[in-house]
C-alpha positions in Angstrom: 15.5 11.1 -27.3 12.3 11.5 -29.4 9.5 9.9 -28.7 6.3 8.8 -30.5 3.5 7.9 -28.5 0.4 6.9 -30.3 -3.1 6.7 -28.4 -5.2 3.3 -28.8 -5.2 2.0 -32.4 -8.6 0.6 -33.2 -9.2 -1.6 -35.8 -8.1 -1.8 -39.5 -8.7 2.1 -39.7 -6.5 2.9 -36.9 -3.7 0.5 -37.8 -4.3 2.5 -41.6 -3.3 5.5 -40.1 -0.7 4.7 -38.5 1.1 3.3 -41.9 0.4 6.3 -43.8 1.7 8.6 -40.8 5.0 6.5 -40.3 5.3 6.3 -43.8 6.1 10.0 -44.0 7.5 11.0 -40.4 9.1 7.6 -38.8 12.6 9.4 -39.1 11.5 12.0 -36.8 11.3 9.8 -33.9 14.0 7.8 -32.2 11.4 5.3 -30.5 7.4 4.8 -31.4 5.4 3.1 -28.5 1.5 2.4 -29.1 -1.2 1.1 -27.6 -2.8 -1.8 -29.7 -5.7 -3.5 -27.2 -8.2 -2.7 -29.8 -6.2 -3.0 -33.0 -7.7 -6.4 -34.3 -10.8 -5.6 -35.2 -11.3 -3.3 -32.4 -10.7 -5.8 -29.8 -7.8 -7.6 -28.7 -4.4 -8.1 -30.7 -3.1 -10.8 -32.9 0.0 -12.5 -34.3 -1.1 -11.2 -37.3 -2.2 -7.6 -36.8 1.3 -7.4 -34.4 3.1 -8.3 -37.2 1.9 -5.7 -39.5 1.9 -3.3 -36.7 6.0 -4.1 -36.3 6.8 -3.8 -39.9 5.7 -0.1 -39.6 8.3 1.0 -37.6 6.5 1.0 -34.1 9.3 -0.5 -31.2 7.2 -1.0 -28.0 3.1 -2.0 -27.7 1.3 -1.4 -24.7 -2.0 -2.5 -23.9 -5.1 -2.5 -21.4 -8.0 -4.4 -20.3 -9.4 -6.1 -23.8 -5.6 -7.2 -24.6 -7.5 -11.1 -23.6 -10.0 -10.5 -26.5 -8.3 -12.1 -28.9 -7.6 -15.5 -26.9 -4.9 -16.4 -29.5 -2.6 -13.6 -27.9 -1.8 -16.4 -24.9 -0.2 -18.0 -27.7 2.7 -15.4 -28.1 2.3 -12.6 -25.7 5.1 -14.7 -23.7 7.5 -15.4 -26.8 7.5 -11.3 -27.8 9.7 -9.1 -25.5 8.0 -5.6 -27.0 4.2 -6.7 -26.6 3.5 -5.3 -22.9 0.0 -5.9 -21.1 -1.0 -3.9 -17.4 1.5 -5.2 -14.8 -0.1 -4.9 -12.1 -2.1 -7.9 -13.0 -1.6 -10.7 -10.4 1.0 -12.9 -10.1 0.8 -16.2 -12.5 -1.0 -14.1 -15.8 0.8 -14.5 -18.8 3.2 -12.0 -20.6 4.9 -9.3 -19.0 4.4 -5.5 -17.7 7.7 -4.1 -18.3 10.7 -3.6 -20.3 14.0 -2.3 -20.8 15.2 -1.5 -24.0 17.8 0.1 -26.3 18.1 2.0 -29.4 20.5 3.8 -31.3 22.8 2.7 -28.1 20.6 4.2 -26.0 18.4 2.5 -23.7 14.7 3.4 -21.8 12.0 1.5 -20.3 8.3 1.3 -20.7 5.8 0.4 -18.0 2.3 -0.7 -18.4 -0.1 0.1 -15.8 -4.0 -0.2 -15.6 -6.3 2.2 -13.4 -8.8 0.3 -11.4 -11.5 2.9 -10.6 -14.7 2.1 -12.7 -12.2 -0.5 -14.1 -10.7 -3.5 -12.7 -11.1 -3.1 -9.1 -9.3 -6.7 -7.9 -5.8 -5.4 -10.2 -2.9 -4.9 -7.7 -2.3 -1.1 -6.7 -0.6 0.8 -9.8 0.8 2.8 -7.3 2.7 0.8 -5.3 3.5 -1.6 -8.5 5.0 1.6 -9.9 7.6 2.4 -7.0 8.4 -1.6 -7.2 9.2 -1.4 -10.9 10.5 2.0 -10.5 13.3 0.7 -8.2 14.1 -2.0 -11.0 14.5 -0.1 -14.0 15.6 3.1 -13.0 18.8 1.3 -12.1 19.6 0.4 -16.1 18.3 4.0 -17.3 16.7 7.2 -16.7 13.9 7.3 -19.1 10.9 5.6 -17.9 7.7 6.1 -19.6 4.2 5.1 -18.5 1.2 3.6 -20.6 -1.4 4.5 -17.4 -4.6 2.7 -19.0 -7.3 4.2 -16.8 -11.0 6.0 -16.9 -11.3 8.4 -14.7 -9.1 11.8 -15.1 -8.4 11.6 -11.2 -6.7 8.8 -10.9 -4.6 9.7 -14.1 -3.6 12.5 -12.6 -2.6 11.7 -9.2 -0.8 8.9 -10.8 1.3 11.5 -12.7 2.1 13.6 -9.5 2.8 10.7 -7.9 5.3 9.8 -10.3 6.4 13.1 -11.1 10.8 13.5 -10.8 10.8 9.3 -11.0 9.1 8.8 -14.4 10.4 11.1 -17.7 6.3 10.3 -19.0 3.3 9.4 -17.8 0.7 9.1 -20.2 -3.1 8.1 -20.4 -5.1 5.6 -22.6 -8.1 4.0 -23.0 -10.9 6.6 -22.9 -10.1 7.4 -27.1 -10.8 11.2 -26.5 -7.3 13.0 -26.5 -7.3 15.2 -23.3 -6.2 19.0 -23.5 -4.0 19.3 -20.7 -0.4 18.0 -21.6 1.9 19.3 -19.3 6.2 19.1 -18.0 5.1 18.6 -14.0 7.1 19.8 -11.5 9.5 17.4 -11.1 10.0 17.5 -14.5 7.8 14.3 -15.7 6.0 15.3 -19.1 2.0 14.6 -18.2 -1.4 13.7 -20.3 -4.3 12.2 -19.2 -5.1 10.7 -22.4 -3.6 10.6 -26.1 -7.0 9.7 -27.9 -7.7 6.9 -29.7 -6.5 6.6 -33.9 -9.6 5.2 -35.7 -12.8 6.5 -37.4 -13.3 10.2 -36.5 -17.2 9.9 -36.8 -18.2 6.7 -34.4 -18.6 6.0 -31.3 -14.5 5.9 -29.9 -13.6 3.8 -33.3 -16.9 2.1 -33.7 -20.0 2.0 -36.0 -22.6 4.0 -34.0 -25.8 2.5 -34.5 -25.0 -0.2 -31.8 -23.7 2.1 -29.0 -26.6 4.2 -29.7 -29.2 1.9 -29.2 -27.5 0.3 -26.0 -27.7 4.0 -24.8 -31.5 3.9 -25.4 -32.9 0.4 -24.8 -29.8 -0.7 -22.3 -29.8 -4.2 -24.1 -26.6 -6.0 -24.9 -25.1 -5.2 -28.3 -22.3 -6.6 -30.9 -20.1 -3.9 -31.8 -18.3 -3.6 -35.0 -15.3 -1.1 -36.1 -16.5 1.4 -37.9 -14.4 1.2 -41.7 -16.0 3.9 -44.0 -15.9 7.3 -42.2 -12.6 9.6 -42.4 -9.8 8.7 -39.6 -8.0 10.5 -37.0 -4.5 9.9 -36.3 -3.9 11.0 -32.1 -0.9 11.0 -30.8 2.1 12.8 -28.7 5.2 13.9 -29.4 7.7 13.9 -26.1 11.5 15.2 -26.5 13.8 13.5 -22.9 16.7 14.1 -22.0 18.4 10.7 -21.8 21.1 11.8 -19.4 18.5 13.2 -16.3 15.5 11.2 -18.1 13.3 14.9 -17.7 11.3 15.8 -20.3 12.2 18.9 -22.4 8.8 18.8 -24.0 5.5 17.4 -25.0 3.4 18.2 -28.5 -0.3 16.6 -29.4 -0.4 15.6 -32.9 -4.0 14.9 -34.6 -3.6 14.0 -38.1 -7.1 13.5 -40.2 -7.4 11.1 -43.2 -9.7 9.9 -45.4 
């Protein structure tokens, strides 16, 4: 199976993208999973924006830490099956963390986890989350991929050896910059620490950088805005498992730039 994996979609630019990449290369891809926490206006997700986001052609949505933004996601995030959000959150928060699904007959799961150093320190352990999930869905398939949402590098990568030979993917979001070191592990689990973000190429990880600048100087709280008028960069991976052992055969960046 082929696999599209796109890195956080931010904003109206980011969600542009990702229709003019689909538009021209959905049929090379069995599944497409993205990360949409920031894809309404840069923060958060709506009924909307999913919507749109659905008629594109992506299957699965992961998320992270500013999928709450929006408060009107508590309104559907438990009706959808495909719209995932860290589950390693406690017990009683709404939606779900997991999912098994099938296309073209075949069928593979996602898991969304979120890193808690310089994070969300009072989230559950990813770690031992993981080998609870693990346990669960590697009894309906092999392929298990792994949206770990996380800051620090560290933690993304122990995460990965951790999970390398159970999981077919582990791959990082949340930081926007695409990381350089994508890798088939030892155990056969296909490894990033980050896919990069798809927004505006000049701003501050998708946004207008006046703000973020002058937060950086004057350390004063400051409303940020998605930057719309600069070119965008599309950021994602491209990862080829083998349904039957669920090992990866191989992982490819992709960075497309638009106007």
């Amino acid at each position: 199976m082929r696999f599209l994996i796109i890195g956080d979609i931010v904003g109206r630019p980011g969600r542009r993208a990702v229709q003019r990449f689909l538009n021209e290369r959905r049929g090379d891809f069995d599944v497409v999973v993205a990360n949409v926490e920031n894809s309404a206006g840069g923060f958060g997700i709506t009924r909307k924006v999913y919507d749109e986001l659905k008629s594109f052609g992506i299957d699965v949505f992961t998320s992270g830490n500013h999928i709450w933004d929006k408060k009107e996601v508590y309104e559907f995030i438990d009706k959808v099956e495909d719209l995932l959000r860290p589950a390693n959150y406690p017990k009683g928060v709404p939606g779900k963390g997991y999912g098994v699904y099938e296309k073209n007959g075949a069928k593979f799961s996602v898991i969304n986890l979120m890193g808690r150093v310089f994070l969300e320190p009072n989230l559950d352990n990813p770690f031992a989350r993981f080998d609870e999930l693990y346990e669960e869905v590697s009894s309906e398939t092999r392929v298990v991929l792994v949206d770990f949402h996380a800051e620090v590098t560290s933690e993304k990568w122990a995460f990965g050896i951790y999970a390398d030979g159970r999981a077919s993917l582990v791959y990082g979001t949340h930081t926007h910059v695409p990381t350089a070191d994508e890798f088939i592990l030892k155990g056969g689990t296909a490894y990033v620490s980050d896919v990069g973000m798809t927004g505006a190429w000049y701003s501050v990880i998708g946004m207008h950088h006046k703000e973020p600048i002058e937060r950086f100087l004057y350390a004063l709280p400051r409303k940020f805005k998605v930057e719309e008028k600069e070119s965008v960069v599309f950021n994602a991976v491209s990862v080829d498992i083998d349904e039957r052992s669920g090992k990866a055969r191989s992982i490819e960046r992709i960075r497309e730039m638009y106007e």
